[in-house]
C-alpha positions as CSV (number, residue, x, y, z in Angstrom):
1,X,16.9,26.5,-0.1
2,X,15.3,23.3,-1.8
3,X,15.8,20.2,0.7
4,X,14.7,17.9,-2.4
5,X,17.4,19.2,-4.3
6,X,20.9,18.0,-4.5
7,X,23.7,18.6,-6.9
8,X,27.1,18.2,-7.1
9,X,28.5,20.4,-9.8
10,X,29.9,18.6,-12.9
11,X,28.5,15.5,-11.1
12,X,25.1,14.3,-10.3
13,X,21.5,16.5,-9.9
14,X,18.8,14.6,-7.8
15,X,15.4,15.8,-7.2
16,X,13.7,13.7,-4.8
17,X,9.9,16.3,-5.0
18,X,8.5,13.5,-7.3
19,X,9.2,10.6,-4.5
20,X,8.1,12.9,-2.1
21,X,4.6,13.4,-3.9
22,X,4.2,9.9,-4.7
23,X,4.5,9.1,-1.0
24,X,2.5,11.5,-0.1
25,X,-0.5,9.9,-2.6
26,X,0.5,6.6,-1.4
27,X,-0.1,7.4,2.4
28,X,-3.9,9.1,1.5
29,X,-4.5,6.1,-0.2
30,X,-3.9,4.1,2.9
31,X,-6.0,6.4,5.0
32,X,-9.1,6.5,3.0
33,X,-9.7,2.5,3.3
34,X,-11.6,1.7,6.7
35,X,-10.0,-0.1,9.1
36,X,-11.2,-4.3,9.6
37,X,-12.6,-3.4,12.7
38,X,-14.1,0.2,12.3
39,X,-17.5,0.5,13.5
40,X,-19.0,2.5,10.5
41,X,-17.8,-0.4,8.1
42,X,-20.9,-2.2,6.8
43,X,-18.7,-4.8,4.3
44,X,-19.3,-8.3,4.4
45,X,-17.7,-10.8,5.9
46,X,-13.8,-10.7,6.7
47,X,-13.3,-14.4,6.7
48,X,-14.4,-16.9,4.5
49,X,-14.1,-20.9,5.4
50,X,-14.1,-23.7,2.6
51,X,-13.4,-27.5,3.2
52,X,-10.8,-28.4,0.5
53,X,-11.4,-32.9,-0.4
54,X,-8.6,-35.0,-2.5
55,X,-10.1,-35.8,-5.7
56,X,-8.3,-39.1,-5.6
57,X,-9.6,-41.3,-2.8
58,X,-6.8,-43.9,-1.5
59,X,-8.2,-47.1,-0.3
């Protein structure tokens, strides 16, 4: 028995393996990036800080 597998004769076929896949490559994407504050991370920094200035003064 395929739980991915639906069909209603005469109806509608849906097979949902292909979702299931691409969620599954989706999550293991997610787990190989390092956490902001994991120890072994040696990025830069995680904040950056800029002044932003009008370029029209008013008097």
């Amino acid at each position: 028995m395929d739980l991915l597998k639906v069909t209603v004769d005469g109806v509608v076929t849906m097979d949902l393996q292909e979702n299931l896949r691409e969620i599954e490559r989706q999550i293991e994407q997610v787990r190989q990036v390092a956490a902001p504050d994991d120890p072994d991370d040696v990025g830069g920094p995680l904040v950056q800080v800029t002044w932003l200035t009008a370029t029209c003064h008013y008097r």
